[in-house]
N, C-alpha and C positions, 0 to 999 in steps of 0.2 A: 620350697620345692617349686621349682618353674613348672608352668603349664604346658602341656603337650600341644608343637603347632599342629602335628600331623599325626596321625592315626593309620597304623600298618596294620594291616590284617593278610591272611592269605585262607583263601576259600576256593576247594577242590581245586589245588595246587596256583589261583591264580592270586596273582598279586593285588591286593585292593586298599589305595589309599584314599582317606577320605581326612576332613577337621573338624574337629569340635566344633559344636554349636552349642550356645546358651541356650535358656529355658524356652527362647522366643524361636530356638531353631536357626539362629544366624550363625554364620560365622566371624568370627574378629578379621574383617576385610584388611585392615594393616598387617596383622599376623601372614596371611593368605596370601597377601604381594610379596613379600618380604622373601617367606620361603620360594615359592614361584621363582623371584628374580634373581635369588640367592644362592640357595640350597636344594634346587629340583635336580638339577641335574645328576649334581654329587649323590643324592639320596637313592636316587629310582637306577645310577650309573650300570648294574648288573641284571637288572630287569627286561625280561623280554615278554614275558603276558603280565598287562597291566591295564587296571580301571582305575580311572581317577573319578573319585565319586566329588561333585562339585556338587550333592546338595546342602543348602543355607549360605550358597557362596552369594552371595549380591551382584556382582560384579568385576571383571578381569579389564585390564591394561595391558600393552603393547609390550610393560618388561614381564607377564606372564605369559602372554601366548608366545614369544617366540621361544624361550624353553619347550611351550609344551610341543612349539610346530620340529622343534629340535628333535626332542626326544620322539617322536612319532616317528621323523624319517632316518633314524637310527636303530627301531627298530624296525620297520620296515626291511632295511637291508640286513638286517639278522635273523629274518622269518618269522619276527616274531609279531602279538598285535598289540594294540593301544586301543582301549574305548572310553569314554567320556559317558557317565551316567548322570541325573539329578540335575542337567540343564533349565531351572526352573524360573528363575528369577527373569520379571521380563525383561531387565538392563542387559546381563548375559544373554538372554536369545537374542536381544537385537543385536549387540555386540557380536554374537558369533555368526548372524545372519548379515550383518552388512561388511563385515572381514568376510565371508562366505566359507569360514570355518565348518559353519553347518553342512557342507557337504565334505570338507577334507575330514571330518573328523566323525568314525559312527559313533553317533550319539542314541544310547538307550536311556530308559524310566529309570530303573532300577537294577542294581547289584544284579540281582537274580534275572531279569530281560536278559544281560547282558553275557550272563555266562556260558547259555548253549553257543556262542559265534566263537569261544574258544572250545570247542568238541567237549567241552561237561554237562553233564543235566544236573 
């Protein structure tokens, strides 16, 4: 049985993808690029509230972030939103602080932060 890259949940109607992490809490960073560069688009294609929960992520690359900048200004023009949650690792914060992602993209703590900026409590 092959391991799960991605993890689909949906919590008071909103879509919430996050990845496995091992015991240590990481995620299998090749796994994480792979789908990112690969398989994002195709996956999330009908989704318009969506959280990408990036905790245990270590680190993103140029072929993940222009998907995710893809998929933001796609929904955008569908009215719909996009949030980034579990920003923690400090390679991704600088990463998304010197791309200056950190402002295109709201970025909450947690799932739960994150869900009253889609009208849920």
């Amino acid at each position: 049985m092959a391991l799960k890259v991605v993890i689909d949940a949906t919590v008071k109607g909103v879509h919430v993808l996050s990845f496995p992490r091992d015991a240590e809490g990481l995620c299998n960073l090749d796994q994480v690029r792979t789908f990112f560069a690969n398989d994002f688009l195709g996956h999330v294609a009908p989704i318009r509230r969506l959280i990408i929960d990036l905790s245990g992520v270590a680190s993103l690359d140029s072929s993940c972030l222009g998907p995710l900048v893809q998929k933001m200004r796609e929904i955008k023009d569908q009215g719909g939103r996009l949030v980034l949650v579990g920003v923690e690792a400090p390679a991704l914060q600088e990463i998304f602080a010197l791309t200056r992602f950190d402002k295109v993209f709201p970025i909450y703590h947690t799932v739960n932060d994150a869900l009253p900026t889609f009208g849920v409590t």
